[in-house]
VOBA-1610 file (N, C-alpha, C; in pm, whole numbers, padded with zeros to 5 digits, always signed):
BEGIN
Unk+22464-02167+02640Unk+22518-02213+02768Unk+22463-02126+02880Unk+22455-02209+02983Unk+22351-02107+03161Unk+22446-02101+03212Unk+22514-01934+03211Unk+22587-01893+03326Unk+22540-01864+03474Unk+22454-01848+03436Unk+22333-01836+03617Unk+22174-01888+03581Unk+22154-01874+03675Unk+22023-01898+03713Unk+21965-01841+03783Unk+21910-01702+03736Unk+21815-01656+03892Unk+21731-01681+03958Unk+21672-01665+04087Unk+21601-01729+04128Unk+21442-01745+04097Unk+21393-01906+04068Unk+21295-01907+04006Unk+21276-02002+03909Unk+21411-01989+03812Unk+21381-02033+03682Unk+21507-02124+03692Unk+21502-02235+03590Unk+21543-02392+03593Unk+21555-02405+03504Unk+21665-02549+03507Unk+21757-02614+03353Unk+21585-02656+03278Unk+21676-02636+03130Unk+21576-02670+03084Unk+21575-02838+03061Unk+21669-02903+03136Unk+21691-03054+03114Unk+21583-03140+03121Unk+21566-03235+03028Unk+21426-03290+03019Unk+21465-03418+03185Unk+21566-03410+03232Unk+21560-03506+03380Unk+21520-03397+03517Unk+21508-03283+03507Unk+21474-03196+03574Unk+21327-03238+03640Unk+21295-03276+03796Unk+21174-03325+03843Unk+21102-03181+03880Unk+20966-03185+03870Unk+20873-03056+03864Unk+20866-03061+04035Unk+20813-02950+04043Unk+20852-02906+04215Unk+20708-02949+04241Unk+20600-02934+04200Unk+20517-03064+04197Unk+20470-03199+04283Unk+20573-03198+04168Unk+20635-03370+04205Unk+20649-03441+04348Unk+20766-03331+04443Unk+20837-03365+04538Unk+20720-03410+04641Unk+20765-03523+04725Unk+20722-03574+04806Unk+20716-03539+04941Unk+20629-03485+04999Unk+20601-03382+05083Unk+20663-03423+05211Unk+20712-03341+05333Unk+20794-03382+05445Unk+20592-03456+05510Unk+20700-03519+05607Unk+20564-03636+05716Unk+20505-03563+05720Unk+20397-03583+05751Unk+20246-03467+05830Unk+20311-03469+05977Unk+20266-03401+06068Unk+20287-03392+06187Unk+20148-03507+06279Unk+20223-03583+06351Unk+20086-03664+06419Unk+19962-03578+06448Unk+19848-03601+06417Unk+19707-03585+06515Unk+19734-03561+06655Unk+19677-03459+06638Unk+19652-03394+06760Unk+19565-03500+06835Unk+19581-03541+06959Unk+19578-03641+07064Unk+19509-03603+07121Unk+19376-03681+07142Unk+19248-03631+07243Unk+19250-03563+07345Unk+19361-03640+07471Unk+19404-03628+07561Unk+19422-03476+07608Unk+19516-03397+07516Unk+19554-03267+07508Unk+19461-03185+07519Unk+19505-03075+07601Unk+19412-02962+07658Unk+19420-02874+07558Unk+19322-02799+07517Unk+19341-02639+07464Unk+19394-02592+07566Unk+19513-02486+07482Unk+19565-02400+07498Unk+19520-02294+07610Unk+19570-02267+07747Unk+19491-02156+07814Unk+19574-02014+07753Unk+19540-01928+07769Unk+19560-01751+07757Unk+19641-01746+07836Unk+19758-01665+07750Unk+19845-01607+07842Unk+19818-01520+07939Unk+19902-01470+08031Unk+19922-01427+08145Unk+19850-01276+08134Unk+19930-01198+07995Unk+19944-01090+07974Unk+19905-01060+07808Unk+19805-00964+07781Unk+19796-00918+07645Unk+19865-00953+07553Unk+20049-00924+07488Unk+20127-00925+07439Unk+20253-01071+07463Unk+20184-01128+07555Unk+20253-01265+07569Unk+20229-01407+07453Unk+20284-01457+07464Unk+20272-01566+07275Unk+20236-01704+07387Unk+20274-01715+07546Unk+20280-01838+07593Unk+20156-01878+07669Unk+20090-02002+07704Unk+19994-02000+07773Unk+20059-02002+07913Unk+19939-01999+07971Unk+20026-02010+08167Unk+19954-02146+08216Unk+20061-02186+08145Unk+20049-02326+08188Unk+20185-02451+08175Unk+20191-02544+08296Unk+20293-02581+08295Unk+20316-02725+08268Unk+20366-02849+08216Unk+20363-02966+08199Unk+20473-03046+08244Unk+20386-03142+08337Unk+20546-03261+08376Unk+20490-03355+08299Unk+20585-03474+08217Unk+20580-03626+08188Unk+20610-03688+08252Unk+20556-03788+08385Unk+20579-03897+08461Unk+20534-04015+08450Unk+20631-04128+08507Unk+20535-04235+08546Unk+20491-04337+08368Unk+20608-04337+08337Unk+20595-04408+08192Unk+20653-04545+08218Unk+20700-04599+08325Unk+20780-04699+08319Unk+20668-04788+08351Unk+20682-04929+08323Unk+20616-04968+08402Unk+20626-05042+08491Unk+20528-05038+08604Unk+20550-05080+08726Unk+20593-05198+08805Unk+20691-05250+08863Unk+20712-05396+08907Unk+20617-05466+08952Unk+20589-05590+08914Unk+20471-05658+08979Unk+20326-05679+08913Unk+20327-05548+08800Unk+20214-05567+08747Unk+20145-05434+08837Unk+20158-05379+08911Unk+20079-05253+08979Unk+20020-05191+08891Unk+19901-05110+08922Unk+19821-05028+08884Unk+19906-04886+08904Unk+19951-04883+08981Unk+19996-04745+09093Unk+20184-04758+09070Unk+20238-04669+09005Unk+20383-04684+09005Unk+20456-04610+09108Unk+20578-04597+09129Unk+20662-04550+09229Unk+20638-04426+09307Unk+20674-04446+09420Unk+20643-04342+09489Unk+20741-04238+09457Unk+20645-04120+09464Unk+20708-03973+09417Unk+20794-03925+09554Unk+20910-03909+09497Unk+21011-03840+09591Unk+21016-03708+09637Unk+21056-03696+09807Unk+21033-03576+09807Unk+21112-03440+09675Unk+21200-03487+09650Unk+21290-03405+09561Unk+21208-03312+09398Unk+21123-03413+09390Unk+21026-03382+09268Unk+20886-03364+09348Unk+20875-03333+09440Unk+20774-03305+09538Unk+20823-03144+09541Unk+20935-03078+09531Unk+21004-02962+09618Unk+21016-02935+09484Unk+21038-02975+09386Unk+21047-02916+09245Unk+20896-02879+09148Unk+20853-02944+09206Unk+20636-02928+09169Unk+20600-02778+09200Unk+20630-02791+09378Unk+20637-02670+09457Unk+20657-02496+09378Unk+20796-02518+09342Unk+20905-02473+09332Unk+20851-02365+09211Unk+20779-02495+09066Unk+20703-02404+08963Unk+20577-02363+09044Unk+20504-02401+09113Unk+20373-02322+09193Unk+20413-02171+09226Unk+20526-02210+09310Unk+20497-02090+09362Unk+20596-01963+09237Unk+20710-02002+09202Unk+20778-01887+09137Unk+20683-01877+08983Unk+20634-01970+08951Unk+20597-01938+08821Unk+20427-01883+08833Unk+20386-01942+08921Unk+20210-01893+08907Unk+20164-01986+08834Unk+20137-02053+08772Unk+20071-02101+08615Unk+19931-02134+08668Unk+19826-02074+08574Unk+19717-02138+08606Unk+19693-02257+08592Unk+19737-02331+08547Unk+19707-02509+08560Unk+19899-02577+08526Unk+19890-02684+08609Unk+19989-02768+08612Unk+19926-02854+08565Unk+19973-02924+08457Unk+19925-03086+08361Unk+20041-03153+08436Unk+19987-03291+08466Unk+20069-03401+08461Unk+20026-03495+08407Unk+20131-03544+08273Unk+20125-03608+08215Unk+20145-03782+08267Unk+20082-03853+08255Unk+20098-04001+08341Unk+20076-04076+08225Unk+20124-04218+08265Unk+20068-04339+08198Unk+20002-04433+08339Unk+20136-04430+08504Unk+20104-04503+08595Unk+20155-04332+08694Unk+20028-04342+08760Unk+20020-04232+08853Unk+20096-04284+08965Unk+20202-04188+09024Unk+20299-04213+09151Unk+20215-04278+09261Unk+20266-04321+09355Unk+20233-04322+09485Unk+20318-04239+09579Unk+20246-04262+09747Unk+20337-04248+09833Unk+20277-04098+09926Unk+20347-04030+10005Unk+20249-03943+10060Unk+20311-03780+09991Unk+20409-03784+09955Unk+20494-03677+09885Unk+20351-03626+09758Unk+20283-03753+09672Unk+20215-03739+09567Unk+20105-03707+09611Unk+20025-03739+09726Unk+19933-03741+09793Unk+19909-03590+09834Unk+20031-03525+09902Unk+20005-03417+09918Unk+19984-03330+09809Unk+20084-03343+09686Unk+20077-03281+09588Unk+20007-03238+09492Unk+19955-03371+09430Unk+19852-03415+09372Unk+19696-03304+09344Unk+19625-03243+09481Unk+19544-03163+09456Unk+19570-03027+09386Unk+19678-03006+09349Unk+19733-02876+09285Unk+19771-02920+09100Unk+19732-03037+09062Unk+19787-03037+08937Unk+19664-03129+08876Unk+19659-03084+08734Unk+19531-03175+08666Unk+19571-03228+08589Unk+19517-03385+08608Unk+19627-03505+08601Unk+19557-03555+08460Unk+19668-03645+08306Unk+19627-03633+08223Unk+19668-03761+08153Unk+19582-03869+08144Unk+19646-04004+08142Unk+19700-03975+07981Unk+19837-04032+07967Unk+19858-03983+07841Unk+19859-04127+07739Unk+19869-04091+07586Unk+19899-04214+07529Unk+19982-04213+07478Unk+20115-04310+07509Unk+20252-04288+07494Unk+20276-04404+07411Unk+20354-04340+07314Unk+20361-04397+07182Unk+20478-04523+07136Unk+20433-04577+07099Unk+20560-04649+07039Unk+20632-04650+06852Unk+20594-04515+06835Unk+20628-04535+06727Unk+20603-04346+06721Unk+20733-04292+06598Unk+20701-04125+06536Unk+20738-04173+06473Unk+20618-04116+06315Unk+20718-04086+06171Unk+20739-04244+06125Unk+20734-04353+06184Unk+20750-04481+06133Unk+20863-04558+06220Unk+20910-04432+06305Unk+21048-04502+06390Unk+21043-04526+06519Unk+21051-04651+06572Unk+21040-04704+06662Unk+21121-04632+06811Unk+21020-04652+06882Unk+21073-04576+06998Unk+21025-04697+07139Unk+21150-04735+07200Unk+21128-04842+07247Unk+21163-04774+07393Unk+21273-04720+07463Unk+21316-04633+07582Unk+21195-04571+07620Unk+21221-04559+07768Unk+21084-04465+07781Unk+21109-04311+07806Unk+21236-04299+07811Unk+21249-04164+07805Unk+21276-04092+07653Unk+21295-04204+07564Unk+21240-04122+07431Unk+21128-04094+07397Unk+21018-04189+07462Unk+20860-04194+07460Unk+20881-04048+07539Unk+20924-03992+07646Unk+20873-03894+07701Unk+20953-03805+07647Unk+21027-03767+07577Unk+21066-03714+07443Unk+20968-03616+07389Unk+20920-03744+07265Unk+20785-03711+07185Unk+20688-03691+07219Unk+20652-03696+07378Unk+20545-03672+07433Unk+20537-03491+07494Unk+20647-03474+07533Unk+20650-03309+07578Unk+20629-03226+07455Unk+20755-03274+07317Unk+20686-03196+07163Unk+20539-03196+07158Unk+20433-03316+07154Unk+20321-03311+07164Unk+20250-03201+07196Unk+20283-03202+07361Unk+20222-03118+07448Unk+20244-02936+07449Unk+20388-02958+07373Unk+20403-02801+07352Unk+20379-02777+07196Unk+20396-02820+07086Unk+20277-02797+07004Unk+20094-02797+07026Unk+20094-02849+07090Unk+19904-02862+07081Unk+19870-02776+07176Unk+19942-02772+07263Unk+19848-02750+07393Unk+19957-02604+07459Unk+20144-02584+07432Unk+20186-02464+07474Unk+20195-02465+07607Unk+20285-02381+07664Unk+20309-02313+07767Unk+20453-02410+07827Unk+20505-02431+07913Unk+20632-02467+08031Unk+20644-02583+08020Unk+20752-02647+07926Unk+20720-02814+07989Unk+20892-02793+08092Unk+20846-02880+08198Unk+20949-02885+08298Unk+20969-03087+08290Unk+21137-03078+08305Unk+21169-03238+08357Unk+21116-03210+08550Unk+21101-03349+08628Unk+21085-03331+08753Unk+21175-03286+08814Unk+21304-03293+08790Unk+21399-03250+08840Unk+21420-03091+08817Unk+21345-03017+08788Unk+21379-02828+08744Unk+21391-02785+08873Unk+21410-02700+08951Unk+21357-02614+09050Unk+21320-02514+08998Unk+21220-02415+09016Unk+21254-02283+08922Unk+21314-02171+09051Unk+21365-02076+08986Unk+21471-02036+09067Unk+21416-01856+09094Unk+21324-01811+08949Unk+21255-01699+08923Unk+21095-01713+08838Unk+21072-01603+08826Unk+20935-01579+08723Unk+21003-01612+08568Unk+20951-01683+08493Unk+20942-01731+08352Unk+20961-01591+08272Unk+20836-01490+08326Unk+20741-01362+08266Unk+20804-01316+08185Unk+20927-01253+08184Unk+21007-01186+08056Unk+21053-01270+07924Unk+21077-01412+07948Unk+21058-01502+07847Unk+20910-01539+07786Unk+20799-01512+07823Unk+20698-01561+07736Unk+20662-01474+07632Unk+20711-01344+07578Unk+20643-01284+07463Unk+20757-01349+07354Unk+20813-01454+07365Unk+20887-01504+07198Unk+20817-01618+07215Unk+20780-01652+07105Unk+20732-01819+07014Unk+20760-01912+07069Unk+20909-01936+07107Unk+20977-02084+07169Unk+21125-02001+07239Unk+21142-02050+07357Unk+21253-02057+07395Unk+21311-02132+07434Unk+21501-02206+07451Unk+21515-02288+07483Unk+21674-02253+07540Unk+21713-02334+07645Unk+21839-02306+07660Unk+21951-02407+07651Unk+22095-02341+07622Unk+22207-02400+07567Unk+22227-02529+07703Unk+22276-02610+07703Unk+22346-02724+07773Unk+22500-02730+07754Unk+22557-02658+07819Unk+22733-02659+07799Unk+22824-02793+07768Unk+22903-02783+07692Unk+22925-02913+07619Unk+23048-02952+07808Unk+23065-03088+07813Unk+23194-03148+07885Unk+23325-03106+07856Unk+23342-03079+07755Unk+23495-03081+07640Unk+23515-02918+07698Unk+23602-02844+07799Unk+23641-02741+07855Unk+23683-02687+07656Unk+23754-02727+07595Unk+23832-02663+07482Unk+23716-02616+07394Unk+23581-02653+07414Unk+23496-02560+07308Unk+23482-02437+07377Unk+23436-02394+07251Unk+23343-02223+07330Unk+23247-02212+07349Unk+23187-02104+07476Unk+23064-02126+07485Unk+22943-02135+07396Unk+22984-02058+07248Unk+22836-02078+07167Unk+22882-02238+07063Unk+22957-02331+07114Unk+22957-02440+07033Unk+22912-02530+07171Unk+22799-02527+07230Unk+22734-02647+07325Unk+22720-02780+07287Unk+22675-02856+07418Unk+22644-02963+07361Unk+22480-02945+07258Unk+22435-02860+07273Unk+22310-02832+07251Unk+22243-02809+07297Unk+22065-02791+07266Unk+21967-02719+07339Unk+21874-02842+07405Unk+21909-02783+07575Unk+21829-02923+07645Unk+21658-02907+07675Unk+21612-03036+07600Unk+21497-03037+07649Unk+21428-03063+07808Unk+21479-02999+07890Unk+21473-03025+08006Unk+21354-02933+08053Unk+21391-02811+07999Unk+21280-02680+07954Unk+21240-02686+07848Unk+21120-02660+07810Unk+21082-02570+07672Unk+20986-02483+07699Unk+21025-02395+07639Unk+20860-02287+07670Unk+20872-02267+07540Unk+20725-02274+07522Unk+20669-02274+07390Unk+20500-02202+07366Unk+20495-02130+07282Unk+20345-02134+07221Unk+20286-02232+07112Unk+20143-02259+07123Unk+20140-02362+07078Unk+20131-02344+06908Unk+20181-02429+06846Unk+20196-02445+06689Unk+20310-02351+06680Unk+20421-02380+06728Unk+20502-02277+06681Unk+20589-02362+06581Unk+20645-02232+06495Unk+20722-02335+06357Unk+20836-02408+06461Unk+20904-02354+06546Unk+21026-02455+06518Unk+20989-02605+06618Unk+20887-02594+06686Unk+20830-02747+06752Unk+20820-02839+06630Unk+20725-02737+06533Unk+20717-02885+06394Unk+20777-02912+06376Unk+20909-02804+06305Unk+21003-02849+06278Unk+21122-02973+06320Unk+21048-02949+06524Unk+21125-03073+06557Unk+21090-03190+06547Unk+20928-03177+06556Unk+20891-03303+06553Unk+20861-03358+06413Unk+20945-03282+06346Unk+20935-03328+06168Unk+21028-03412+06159Unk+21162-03352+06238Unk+21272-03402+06244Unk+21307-03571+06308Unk+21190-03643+06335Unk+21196-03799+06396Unk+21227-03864+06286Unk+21184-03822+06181Unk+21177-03886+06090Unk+21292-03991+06056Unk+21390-03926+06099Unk+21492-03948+06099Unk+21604-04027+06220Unk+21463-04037+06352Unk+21499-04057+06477Unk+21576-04204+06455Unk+21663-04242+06542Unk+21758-04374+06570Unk+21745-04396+06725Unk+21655-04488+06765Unk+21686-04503+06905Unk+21809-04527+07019Unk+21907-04617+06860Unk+22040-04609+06978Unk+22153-04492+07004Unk+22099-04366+06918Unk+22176-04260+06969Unk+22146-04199+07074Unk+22209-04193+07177Unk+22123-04150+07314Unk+22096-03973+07282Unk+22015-03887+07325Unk+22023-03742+07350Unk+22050-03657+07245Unk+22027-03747+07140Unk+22088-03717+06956Unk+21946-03633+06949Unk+21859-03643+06908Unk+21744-03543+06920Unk+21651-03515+07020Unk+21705-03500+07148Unk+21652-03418+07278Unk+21734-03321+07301Unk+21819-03343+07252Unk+21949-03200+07233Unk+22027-03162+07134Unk+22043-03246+07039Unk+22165-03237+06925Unk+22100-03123+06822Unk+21976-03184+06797Unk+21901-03188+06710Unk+21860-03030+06729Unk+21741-02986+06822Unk+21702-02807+06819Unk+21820-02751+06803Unk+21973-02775+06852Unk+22024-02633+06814Unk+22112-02661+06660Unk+22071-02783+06608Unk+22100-02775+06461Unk+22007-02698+06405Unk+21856-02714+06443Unk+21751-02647+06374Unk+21713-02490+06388Unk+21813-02479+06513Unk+21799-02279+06560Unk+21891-02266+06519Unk+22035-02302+06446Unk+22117-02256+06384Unk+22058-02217+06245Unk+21971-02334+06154Unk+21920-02303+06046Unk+21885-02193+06053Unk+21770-02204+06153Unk+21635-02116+06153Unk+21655-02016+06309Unk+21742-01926+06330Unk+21759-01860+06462Unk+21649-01787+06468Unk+21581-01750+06345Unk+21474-01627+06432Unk+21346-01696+06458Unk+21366-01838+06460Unk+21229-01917+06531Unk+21253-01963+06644Unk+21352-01915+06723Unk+21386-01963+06856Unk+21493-01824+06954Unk+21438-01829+07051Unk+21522-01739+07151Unk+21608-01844+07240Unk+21705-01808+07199Unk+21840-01914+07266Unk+21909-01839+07374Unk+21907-01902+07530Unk+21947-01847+07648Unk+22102-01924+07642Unk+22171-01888+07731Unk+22281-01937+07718Unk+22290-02039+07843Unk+22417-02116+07863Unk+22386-02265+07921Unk+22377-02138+08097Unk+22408-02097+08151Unk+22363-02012+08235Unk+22219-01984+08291Unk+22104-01965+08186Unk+21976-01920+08236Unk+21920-02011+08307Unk+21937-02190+08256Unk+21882-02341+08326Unk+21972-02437+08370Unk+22078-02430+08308Unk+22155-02553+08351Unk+22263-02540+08396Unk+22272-02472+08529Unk+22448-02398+08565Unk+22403-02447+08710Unk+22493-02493+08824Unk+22585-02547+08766Unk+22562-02699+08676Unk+22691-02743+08608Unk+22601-02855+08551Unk+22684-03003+08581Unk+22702-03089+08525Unk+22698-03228+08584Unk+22795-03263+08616Unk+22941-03220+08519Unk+23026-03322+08499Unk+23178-03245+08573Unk+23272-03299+08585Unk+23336-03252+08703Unk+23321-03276+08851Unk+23332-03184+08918Unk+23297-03206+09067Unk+23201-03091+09084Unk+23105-03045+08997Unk+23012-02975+09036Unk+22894-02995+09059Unk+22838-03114+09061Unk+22690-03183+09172Unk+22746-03191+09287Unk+22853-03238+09316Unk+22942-03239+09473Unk+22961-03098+09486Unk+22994-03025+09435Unk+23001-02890+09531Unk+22867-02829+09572Unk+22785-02874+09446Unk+22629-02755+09462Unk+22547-02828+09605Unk+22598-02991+09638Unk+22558-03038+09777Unk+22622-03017+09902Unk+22772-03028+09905Unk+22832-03022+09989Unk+22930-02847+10034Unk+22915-02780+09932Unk+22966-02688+09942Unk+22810-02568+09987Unk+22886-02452+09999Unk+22820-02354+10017Unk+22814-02169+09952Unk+22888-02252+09850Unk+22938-02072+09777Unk+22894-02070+09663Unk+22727-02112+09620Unk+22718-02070+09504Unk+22554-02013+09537Unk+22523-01887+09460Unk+22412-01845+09549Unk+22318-01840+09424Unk+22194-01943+09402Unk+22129-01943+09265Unk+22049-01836+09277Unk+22012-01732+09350Unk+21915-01647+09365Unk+22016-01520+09292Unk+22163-01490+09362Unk+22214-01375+09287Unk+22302-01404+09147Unk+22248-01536+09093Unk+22324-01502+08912Unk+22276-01496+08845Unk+22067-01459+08895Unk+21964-01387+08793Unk+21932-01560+08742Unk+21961-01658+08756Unk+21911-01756+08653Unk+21759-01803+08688Unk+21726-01848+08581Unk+21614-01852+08556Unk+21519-02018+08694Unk+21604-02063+08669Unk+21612-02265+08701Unk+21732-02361+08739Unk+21725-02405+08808Unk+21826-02505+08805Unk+21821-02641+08779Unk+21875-02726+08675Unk+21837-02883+08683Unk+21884-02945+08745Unk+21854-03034+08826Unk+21970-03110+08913Unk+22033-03234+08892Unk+22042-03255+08752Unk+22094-03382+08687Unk+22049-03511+08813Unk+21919-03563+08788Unk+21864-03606+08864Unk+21938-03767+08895Unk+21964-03789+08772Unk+22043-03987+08723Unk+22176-03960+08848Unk+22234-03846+08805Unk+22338-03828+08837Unk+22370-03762+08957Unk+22291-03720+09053Unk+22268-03693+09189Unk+22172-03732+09277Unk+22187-03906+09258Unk+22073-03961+09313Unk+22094-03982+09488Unk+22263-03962+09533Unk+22306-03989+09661Unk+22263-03881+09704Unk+22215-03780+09697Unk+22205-03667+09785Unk+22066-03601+09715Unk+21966-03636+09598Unk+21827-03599+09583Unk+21770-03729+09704Unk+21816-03813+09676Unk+21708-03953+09726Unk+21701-03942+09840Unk+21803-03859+09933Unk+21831-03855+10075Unk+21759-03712+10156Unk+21719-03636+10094Unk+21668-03502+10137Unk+21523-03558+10206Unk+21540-03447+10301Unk+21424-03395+10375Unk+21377-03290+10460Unk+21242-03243+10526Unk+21245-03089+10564Unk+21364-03091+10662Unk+21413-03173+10719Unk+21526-03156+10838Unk+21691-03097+10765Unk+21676-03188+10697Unk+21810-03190+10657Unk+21832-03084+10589Unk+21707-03039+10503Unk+21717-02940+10415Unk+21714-02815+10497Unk+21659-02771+10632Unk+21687-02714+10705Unk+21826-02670+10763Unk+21850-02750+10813Unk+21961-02795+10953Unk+22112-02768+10845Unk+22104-02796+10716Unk+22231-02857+10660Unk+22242-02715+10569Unk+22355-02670+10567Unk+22379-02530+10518Unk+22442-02594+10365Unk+22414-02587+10271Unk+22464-02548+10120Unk+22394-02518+10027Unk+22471-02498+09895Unk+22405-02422+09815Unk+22252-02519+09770Unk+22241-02629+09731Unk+22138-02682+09725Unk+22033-02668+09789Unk+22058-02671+09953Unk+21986-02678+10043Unk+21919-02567+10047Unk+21993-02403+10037Unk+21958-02290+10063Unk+21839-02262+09899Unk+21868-02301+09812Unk+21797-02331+09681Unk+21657-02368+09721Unk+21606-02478+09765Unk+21531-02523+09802Unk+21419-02530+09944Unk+21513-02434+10050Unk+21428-02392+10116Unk+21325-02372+10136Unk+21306-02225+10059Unk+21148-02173+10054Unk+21033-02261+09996Unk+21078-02393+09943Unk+21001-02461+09878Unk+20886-02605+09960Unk+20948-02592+10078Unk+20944-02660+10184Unk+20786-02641+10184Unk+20721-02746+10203Unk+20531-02680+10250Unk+20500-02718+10394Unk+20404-02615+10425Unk+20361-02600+10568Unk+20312-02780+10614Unk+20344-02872+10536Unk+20281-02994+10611Unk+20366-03099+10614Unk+20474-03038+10563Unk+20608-03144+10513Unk+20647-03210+10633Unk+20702-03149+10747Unk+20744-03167+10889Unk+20666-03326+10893Unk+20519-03300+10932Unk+20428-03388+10933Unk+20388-03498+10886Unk+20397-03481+10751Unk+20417-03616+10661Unk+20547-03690+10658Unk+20639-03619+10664Unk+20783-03665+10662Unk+20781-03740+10818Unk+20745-03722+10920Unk+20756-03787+11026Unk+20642-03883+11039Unk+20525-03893+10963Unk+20417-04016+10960Unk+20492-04129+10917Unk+20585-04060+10709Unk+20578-04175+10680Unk+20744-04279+10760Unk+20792-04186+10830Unk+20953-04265+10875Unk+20883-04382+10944Unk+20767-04344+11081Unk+20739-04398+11147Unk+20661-04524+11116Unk+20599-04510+10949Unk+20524-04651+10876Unk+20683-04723+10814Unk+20785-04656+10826Unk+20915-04732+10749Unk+20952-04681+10664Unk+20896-04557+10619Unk+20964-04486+10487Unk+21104-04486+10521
//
């Protein structure tokens, strides 16, 4: 009779399958033409490239256009925002239908633009949403290629720099439910990732489609990494919902971070702010250099310095064509 088994050695049961045998997890997709090598980090001892990635412009366009929606100033001031606090030697933007409008126009010469091929299918599972397509498309980009992927909506708030010597970092998303605790989140939002490229726990995520269900919303853009940094914690540096996503959506705190004036993102050290973009569309869609001037709150004061020397200018061309 087998009172144990140490490790290694196995029943001798003739139904026992040889390790052999087992049927190997998915391959990870081919690396995608499209994708840049990897640039060099910043610094000797850094794991990240300096480089930053947006996914835009996947929907497609009304009418049949070549040219999709015009880029808002709000993700115009958030483009900015990584220029100037982060440095990165190249900004990728990822496209399928390149923005219009004069916000993009201005922008545009500062980022190297990267028609992407956006998938309808990981692992065998259908991906029909286009923000699950842009999902699997940022894993892509931070396995192959590494460095900052940002949603349009980030501001960055500081320098990245002390986060790039770990593998992958990612931060917590505070759950709605006040009765959890802070280390039981809703999970880790892909809103950020900084990553080096081929790092284990990216495969790991993008191993994890396998399993993907399109009608669970945010089930693996968030559920999912901090199941897999619980497994595996020392393949991921986990910030707390504080470093990116404070304040955050639900409550009356998009109404205060617009209309109020007592929250100061420069003195609570955080890293970024997201501005739950779906969900603060009355007061992103409405900004401009005036208002953002003239109008005292915490948002406003956030976004300031981000303002560019030609904004005034364009902002008053396009009112006067009807913007």
């Amino acid at each position: 009779m087998f009172t144990s088994n140490p490790r290694g050695t196995y029943t001798p049961s003739p139904f026992r399958i040889p390790t052999f045998q087992f049927l190997p997890p998915p391959p990870s997709p081919p690396r995608p033409d499209y994708l840049p090598a990897p640039l060099a980090p910043k610094k000797r001892d850094m794991k990240v490239p300096n480089s930053v990635h947006y996914v835009y412009g996947l929907k497609t366009p009304p009418g049949g256009d070549e040219r999709g929606e015009e880029l808002p100033y709000y993700a115009y001031l958030a483009m900015r925002s990584a220029m100037l606090n982060l440095k990165p030697e190249k900004i990728y933007f990822h496209y399928q239908y390149l923005p219009s409008g004069p916000w993009w126009d201005l922008i545009a010469p500062n980022l190297e633009l990267i028609k992407t091929q956006v998938p309808d299918e990981v692992h065998g599972r259908k991906i029909s949403h286009f923000a699950h397509k842009a999902d699997v498309l940022r894993l892509l980009a931070m396995k192959w290629s590494g460095g900052i992927y940002l949603d349009i909506d980030i501001y960055i708030v500081k320098s990245f720099d002390d986060l790039l010597y770990y593998e992958t970092t990612m931060g917590m998303e505070a759950s709605p439910d006040s009765r959890r605790h802070a280390l039981d989140p809703e999970g880790l939002c892909n809103a950020i990732i900084i990553s080096a490229p081929n790092s284990t726990f990216i495969d790991r995520w993008i191993e994890s489609y396998a399993t993907f269900d399109e009608h669970v919303w945010a089930h693996h853009s968030v559920v999912v990494p901090w199941e897999i940094a619980r497994r595996h914690p020392d393949e991921v540096q986990v910030l707390s919902e504080r470093a990116f996503f404070w304040p955050m959506w639900h409550g009356e705190e998009i109404q205060y971070t617009h209309e109020r004036d007592d929250y100061d993102f420069r003195g609570t050290g955080q890293y970024a702010y997201h501005a739950w973009e779906s969900l603060a569309m009355k007061y992103l869609g409405n900004l401009n250099p005036k208002s953002i001037r003239e109008e005292n709150n915490s948002f406003n004061r956030l976004v300031r310095p981000f303002i560019g020397p030609n904004d005034d200018e364009v902002y008053d061309a396009w009112k006067r064509r009807g913007g």
